[in-house]
MARBA-159268 format. One record per residue: residue in one letter; x, y, z of N, C-alpha, C in turn. Coordinates in steps of 0.001 Angstrom, whole numbers, padded with zeros to 6 digits, always signed. Layout:
% residues N
AXYZXYZXYZ/...
END
This chain:
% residues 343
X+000829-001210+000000+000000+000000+000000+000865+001263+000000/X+001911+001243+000278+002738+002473+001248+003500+002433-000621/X+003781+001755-000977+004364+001877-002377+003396+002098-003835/X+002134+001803-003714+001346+002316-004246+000911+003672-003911/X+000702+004232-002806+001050+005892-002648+002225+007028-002931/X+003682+005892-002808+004203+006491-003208+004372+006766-004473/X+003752+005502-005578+003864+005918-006904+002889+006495-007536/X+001516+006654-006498+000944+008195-006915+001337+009241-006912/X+002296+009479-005643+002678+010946-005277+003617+011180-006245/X+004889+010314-006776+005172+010711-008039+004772+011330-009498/X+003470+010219-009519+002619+010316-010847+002320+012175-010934/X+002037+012422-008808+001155+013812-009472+002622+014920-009899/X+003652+014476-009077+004871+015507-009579+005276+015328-011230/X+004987+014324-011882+005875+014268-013196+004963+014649-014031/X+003554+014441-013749+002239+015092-014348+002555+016255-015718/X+003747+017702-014841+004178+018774-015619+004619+018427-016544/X+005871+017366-016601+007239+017045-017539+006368+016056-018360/X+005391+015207-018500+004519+014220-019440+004858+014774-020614/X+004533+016020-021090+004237+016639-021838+005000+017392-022665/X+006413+016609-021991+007160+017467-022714+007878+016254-023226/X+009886+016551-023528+010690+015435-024098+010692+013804-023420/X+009777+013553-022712+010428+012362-022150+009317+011553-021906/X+008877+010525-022459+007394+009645-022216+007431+008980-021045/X+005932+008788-020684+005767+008105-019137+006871+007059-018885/X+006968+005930-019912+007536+004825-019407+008872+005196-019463/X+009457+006392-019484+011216+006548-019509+011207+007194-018093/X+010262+007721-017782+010175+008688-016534+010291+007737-015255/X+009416+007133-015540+008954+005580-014247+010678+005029-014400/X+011000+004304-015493+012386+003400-015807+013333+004252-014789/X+013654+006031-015233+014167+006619-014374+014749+006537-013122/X+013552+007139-012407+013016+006901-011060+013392+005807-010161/X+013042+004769-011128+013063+003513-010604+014193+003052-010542/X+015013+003595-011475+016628+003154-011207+017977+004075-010527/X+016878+005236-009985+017761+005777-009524+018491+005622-008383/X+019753+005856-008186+020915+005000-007444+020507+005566-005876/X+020675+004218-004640+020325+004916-003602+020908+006368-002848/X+022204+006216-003489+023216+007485-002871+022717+008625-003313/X+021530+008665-004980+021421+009682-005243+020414+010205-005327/X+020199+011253-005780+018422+012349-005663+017934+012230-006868/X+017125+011801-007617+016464+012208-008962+015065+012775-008641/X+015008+014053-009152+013652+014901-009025+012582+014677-010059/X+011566+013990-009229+010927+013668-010666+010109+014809-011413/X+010229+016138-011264+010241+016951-012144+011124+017090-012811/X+012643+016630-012552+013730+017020-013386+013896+015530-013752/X+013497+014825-014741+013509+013683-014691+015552+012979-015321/X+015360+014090-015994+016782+013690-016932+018168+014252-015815/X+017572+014975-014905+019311+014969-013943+019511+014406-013243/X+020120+013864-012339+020869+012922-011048+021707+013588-010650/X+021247+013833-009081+022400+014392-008498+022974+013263-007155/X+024023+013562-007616+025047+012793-006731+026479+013765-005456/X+026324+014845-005747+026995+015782-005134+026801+015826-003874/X+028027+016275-003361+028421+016152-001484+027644+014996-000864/X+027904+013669-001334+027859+012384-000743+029216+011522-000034/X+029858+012140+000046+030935+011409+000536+031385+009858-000281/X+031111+010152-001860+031205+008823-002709+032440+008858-003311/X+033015+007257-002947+034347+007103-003461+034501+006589-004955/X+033114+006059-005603+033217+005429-006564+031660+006054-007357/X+031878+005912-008840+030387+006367-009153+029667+005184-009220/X+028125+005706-008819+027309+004515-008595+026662+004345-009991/X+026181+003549-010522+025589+002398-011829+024517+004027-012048/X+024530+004560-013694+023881+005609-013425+022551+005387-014537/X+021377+005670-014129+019864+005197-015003+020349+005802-016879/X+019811+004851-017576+019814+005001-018646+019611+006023-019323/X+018455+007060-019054+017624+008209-019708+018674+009822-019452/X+019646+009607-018484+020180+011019-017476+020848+011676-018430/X+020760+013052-018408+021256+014279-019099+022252+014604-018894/X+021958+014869-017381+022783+015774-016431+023081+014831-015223/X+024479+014864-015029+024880+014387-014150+025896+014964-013284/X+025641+015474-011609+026146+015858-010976+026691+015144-010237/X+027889+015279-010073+028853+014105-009197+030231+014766-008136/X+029671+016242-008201+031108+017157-007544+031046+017093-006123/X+032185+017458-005372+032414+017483-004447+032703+015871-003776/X+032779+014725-004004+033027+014005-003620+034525+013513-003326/X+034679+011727-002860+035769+011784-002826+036208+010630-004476/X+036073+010828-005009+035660+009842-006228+037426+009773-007182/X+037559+008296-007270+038989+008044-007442+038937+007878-008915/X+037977+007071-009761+037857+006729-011085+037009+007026-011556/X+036986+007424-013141+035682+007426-013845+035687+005889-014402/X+034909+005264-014223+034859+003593-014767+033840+003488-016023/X+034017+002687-016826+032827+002469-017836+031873+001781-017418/X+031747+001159-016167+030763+000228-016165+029641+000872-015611/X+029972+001904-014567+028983+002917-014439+028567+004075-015094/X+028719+004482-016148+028150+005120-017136+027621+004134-018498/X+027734+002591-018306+027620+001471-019272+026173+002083-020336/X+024801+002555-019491+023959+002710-019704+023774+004276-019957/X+024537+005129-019663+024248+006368-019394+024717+006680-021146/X+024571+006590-021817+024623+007036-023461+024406+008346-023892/X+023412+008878-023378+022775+009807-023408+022856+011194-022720/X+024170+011182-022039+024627+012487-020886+024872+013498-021885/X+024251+014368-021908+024883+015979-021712+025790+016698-021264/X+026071+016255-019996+026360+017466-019172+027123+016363-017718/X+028344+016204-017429+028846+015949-016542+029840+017203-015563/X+029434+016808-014231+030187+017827-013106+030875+016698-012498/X+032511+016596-012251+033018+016079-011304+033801+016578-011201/X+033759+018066-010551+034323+018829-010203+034965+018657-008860/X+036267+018815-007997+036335+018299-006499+036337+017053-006215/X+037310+015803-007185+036841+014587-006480+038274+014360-006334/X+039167+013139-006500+040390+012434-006778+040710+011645-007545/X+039977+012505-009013+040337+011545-010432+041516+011655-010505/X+042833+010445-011056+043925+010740-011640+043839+010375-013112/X+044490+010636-013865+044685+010286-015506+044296+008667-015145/X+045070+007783-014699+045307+006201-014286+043832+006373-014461/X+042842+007078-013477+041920+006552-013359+040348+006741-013941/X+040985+007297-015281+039861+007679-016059+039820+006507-017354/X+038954+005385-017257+039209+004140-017920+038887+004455-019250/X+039790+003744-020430+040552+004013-021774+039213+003953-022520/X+038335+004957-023142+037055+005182-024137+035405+005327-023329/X+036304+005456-021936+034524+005811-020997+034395+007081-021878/X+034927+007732-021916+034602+009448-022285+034198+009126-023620/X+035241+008953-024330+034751+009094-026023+033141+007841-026228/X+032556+007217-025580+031573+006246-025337+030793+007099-025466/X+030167+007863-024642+029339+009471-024629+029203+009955-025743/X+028520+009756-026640+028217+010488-028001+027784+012138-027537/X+027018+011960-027218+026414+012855-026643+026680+014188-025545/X+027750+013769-025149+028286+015106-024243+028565+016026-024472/X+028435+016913-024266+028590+019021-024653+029493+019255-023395/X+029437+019375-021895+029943+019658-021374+030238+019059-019905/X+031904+019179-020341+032740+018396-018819+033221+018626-018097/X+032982+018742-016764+033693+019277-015806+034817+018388-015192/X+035726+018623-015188+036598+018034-013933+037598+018583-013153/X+037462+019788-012937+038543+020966-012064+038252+020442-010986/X+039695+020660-010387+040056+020586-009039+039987+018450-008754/X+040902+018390-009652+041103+016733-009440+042411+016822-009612/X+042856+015029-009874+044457+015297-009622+044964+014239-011397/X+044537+015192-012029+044621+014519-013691+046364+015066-013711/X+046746+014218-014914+048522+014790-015116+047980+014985-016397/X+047417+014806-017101+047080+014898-018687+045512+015075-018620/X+045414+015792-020194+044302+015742-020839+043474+014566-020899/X+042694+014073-020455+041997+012826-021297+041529+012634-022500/X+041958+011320-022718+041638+011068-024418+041134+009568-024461/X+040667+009302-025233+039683+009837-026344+038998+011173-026002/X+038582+012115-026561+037269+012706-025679+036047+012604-026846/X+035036+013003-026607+033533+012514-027702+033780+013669-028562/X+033525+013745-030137+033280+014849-030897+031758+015739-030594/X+031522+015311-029557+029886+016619-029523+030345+017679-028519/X+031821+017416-027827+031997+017859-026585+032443+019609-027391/X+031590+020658-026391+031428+021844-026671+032287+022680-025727/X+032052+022587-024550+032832+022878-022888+033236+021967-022161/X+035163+021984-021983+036163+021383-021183+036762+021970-020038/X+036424+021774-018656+037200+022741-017958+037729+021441-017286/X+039158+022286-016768+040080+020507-016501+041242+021364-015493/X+040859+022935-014983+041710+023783-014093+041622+023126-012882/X+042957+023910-012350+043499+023334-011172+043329+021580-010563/X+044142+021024-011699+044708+019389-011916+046309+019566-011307/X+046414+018855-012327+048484+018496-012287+048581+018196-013668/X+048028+018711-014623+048641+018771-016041+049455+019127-016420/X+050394+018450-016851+051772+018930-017449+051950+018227-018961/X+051046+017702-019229+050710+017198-021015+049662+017049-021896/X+049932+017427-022869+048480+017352-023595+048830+016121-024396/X+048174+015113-024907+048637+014243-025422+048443+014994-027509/X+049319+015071-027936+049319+014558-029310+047925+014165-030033/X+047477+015311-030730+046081+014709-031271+044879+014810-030307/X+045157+014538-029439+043970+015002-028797+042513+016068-028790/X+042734+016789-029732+041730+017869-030045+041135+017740-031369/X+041541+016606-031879+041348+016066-033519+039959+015947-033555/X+039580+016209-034325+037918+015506-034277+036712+016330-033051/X+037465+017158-032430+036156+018242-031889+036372+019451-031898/X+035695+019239-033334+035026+020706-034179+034230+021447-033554/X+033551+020761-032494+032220+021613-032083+032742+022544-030387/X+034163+021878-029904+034928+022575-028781+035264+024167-028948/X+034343+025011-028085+034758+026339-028169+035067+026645-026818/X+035009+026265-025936+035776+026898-024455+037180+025584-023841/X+037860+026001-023794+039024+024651-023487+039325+026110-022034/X+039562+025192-020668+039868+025704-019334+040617+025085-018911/X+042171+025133-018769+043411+024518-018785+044395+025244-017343/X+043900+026357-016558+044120+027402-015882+044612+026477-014811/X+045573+026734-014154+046163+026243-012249+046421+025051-012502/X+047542+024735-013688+048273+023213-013473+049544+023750-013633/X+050247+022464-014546+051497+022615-014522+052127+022263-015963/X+051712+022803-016893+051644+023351-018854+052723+024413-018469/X+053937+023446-019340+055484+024112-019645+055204+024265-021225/X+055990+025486-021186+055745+025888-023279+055990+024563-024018/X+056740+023346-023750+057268+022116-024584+055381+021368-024536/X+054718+021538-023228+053059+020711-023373+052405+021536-024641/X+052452+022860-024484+051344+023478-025236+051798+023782-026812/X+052060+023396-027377+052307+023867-029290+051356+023279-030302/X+052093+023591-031453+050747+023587-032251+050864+022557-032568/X+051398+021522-032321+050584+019626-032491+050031+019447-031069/X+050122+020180-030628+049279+019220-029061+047758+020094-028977/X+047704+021230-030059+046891+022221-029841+046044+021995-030777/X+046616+021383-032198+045722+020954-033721+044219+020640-032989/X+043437+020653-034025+042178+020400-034147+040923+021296-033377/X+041657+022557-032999+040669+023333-032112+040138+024532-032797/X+039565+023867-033801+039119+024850-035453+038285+025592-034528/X+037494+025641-033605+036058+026078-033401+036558+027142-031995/X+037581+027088-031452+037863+027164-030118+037079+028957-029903/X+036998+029412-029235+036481+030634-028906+037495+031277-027445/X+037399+030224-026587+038281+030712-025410+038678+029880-025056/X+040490+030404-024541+040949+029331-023995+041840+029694-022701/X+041831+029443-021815+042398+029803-020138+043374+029020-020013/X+044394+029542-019912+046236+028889-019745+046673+029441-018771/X+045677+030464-017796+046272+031264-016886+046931+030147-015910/X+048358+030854-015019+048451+030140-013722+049163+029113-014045/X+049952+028839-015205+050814+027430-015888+052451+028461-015533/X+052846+027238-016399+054615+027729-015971+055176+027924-017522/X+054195+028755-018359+055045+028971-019445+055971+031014-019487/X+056332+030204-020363+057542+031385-020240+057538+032152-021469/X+056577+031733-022519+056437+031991-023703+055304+032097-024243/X+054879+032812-025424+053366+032966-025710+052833+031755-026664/X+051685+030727-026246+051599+029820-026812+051264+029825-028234/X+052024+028927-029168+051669+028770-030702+050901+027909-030957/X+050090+027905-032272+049054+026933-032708+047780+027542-032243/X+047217+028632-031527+045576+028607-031363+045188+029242-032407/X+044312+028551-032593+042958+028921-033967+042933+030325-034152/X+042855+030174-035480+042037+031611-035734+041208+032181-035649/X+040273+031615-034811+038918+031491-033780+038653+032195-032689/X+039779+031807-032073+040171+032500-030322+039837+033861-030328/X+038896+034133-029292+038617+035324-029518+038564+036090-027552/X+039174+034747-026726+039465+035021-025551+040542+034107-025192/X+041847+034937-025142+043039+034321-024596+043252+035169-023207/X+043493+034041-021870+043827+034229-020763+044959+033846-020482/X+045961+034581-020030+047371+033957-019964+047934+034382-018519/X+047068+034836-016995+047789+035672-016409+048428+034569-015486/X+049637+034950-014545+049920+034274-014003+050568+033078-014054/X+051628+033816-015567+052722+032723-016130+053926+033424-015564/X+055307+032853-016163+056443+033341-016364+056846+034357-018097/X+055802+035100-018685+056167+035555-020114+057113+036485-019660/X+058113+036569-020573+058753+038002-020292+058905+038337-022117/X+058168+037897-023118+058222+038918-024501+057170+038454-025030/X+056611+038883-026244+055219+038938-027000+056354+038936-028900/X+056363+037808-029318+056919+037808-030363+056145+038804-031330/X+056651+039962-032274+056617+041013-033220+055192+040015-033828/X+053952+041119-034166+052791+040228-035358+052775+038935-034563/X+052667+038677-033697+052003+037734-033012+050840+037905-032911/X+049754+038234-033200+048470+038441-032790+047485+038482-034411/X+048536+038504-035563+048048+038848-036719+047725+037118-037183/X+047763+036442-036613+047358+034832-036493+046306+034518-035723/X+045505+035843-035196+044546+035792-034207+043409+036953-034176/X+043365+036768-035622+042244+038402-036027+041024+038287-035027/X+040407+037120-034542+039342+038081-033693+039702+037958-031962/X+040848+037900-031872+041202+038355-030322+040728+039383-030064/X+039891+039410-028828+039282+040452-028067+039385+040773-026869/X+039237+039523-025877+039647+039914-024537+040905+039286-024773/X+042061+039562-023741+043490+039671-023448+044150+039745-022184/X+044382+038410-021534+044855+038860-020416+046232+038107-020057/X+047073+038967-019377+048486+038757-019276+048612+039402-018267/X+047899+039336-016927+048076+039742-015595+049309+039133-015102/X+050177+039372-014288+051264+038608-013261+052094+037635-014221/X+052497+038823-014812+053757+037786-015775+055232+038779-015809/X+055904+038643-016685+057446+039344-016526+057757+039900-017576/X+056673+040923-018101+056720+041424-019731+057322+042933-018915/X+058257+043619-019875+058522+044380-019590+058917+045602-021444/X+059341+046816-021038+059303+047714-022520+059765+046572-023837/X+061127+046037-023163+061662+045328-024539+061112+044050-025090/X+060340+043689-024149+059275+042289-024308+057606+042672-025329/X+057322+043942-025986+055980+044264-025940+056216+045157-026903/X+056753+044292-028341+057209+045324-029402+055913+046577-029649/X+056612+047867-030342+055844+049250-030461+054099+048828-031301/X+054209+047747-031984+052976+047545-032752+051654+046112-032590/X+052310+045445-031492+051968+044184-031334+050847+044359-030785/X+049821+045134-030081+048689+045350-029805+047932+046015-030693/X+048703+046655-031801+047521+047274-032934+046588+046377-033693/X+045791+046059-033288+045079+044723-033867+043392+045063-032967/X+042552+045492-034233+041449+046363-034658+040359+045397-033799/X+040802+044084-033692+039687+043546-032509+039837+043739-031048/X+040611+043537-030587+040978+044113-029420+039948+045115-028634/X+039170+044407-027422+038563+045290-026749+039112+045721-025404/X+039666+044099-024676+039894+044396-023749+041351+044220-023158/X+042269+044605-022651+043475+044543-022545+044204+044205-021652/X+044866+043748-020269+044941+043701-019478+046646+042890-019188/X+047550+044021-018879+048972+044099-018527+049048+044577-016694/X+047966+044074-015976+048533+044507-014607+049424+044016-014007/X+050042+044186-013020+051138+043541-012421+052634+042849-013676/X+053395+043897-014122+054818+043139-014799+055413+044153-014742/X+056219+044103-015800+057544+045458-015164+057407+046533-016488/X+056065+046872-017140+056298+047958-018167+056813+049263-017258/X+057563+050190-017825+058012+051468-017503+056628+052576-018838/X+056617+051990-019504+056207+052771-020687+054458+052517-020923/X+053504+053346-020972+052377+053025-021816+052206+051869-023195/X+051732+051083-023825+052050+051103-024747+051149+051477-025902/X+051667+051253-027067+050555+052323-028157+049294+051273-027967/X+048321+052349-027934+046627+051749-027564+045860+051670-029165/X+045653+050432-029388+045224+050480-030874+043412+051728-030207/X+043434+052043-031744+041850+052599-032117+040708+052363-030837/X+040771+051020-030804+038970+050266-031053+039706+049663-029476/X+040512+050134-028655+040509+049501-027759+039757+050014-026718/X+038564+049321-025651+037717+049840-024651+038410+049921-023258/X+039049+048520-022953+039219+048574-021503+040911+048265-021760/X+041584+048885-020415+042921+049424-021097+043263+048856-019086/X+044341+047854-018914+044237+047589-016975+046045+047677-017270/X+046719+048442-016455+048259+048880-016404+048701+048959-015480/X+047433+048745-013942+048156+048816-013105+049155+047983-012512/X+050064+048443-011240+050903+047988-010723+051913+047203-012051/X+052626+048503-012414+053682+048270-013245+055079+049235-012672/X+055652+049220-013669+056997+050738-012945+056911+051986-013979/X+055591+052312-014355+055562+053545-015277+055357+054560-014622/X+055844+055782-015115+056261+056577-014737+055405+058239-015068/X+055259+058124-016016+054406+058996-017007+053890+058581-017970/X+052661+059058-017894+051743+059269-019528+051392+060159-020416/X+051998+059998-021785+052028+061299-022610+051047+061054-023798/X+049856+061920-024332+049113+061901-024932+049798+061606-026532/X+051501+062224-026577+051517+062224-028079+052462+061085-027861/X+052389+059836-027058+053642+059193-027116+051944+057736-027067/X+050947+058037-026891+050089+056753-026545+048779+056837-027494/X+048404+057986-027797+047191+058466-029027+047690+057352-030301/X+046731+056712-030490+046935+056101-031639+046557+056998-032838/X+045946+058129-032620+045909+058849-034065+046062+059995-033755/X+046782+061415-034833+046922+062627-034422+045779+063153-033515/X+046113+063834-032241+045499+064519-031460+044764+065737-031718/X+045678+066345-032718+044831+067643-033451+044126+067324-034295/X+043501+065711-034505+042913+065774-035371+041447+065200-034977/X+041702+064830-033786+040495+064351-032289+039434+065808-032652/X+038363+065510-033240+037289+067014-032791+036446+066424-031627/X+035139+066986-031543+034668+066990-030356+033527+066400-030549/X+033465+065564-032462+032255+064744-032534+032897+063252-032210/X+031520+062820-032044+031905+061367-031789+031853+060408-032868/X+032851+060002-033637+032869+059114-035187+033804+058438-034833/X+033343+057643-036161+034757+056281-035899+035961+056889-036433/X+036534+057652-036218+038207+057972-036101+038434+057947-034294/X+037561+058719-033804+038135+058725-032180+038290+057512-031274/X+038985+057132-030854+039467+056108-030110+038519+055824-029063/X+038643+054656-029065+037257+053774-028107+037610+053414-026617/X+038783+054104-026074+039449+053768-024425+037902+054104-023697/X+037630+053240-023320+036431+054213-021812+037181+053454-020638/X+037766+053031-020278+038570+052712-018654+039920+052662-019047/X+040579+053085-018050+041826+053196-017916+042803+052698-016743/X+043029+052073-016455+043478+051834-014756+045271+052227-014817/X+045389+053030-014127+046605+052862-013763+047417+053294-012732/X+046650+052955-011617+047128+053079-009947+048153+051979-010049/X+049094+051957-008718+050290+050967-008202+051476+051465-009514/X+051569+052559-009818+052593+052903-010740+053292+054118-010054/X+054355+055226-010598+054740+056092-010448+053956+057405-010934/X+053539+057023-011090+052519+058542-012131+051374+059120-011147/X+052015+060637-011099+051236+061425-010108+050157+061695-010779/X+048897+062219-010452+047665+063348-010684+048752+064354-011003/X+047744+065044-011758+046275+064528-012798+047214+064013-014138/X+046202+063904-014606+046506+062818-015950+046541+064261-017287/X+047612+063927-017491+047931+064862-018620+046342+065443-019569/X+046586+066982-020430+045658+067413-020576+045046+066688-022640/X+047108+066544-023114+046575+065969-023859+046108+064299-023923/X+045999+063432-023059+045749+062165-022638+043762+062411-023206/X+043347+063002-022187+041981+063679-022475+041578+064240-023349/X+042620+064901-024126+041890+065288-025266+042067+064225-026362/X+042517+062556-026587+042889+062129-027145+041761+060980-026862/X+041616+060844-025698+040597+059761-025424+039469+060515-025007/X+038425+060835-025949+037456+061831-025497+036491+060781-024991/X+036312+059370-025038+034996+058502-024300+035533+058007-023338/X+036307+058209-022338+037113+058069-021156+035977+058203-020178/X+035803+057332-019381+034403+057152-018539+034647+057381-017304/X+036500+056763-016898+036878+056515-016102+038454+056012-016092/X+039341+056749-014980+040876+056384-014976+040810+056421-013348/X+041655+055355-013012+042475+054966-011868+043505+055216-011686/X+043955+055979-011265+045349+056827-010715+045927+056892-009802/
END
């Protein structure tokens, strides 16, 4: 009796979802197989959550699941035998467990036709995993122990536009352009917080968000960026670039919105392309800023309408430097949409 009520009280919660992607008898199958460690909502029929269980191993997961939450645990392997049935995932979190490379078993991942997006930050991987599935869209794999990408590895997913690689241990010899091939589609990619010393080669002509802060760079090779027409955001926070590292033209590059050199050893401004918006300099060793040494276009030729010749700076940061108040008069008359400077 007590189980015949309970599979009314279900019936009246899934009542909403009937009607939508998922027919009665996948809903019930569900339910019914969902693992004791874990929660399946039978309004949310396609997720399983398994998060902050204190689970060392993943449990056998129902056939129909989308979404699968599995973070925060203490979880040593991804195994195939518990995803055997799971075909159909979307969306994995095992974010926070104690995966190592060893223990991610050889084609569980690429098995997943179906996956768009994988979490596994904050585990203890030494490498990329491979196979991975060609549907996979979002990889975040920060703060591991990566120190290799395997060779090929990015072959075959066309449809990968965010790769999150940030707080391991990627020396310039892991990251080049054979370990990087196949990331036709990439959009952003986070390298911040690695131990390279150099600006990585091979990303797509795609990339249109490179994060790099919190390396060892100390130069920006000449037309480096002309391999990267729609770079837009830019970041190179807490690295060791200094005047002779950051040739006079290497930021003139018409996509460029956002910029960001805080914390390294510039002495000098450097030339601010056109179309650049957000401009971050602080905590460097500069000294002064001169309107006719940083204006990317004659100053006398700045009027007081607003067209596309006038330069697009609206923030400026550049406190933790040497440079007293106020900010020079031709600086202002050069950046007339200046919203805001930090000094």
């Amino acid at each position: 009796m007590a189980l015949i009520l309970s599979l009314l009280c279900i019936l009246c919660l899934v009542g909403p979802v009937l009607s939508q992607d998922m027919p009665y008898e996948e809903i019930m199958a569900q339910i019914q197989a969902c693992p004791k460690e874990c929660r399946c909502p039978p309004n949310f029929p396609r997720a399983v959550y398994c998060d902050n269980k204190g689970l060392t191993s993943i449990p056998k997961i129902p056939p129909h699941t989308w979404y699968l939450y599995l973070q925060n645990n203490l979880i040593e392997a991804l195994s195939a035998d518990a995803l055997r049935n799971a075909t159909s995932l979307r969306w994995i979190n095992l974010n926070r467990n104690k995966i190592t490379s060893e223990g991610v078993e050889e084609g569980v991942l690429n098995s997943l036709s179906h996956l768009v997006h994988l979490y596994m930050d904050d585990n203890l991987l030494s490498s990329v995993p491979s196979p991975l599935p060609a549907s996979l869209e979002h990889l975040r794999l920060s703060r591991n122990r990566i120190s290799k990408i395997p060779a090929g590895v990015f072959i075959g997913l066309d449809k990968l536009n965010l790769l999150d690689l940030q707080g391991n241990k990627l020396m310039d010899d892991a990251v080049t352009v054979v370990s990087l091939k196949g990331l036709n589609s990439l959009v952003q990619i986070n390298l911040a917080k690695n131990q390279l010393s150099t600006m990585p080669f091979g990303l797509p002509a795609t990339t249109t968000q490179l994060f790099l802060d919190g390396n060892n760079i100390e130069k920006i090779p000449a037309g480096y960026f002309k391999g990267l027409p729609k770079v837009a955001f830019l970041r190179l926070n807490h690295n060791k670039l200094s005047n002779s590292g950051v040739p006079k033209n290497v930021f003139n590059v018409s996509s460029i919105l956002d910029l960001q050199l805080s914390h390294n050893q510039l002495t000098e401004v450097p030339l601010i392309p056109s179309g650049l918006e957000h401009l971050h300099l602080d905590h460097n060793n500069i000294k002064s800023v001169s309107g006719s040494n940083v204006c990317p276009v004659d100053i006398n030729a700045v009027d007081d309408s607003v067209n596309e010749s006038v330069p697009r700076l609206r923030y400026l940061r550049l406190d933790g430097n040497e440079i007293k108040p106020p900010i020079p008069r031709d600086v202002i008359l050069c950046f007339r949409l200046l919203r805001s400077i930090v000094i």
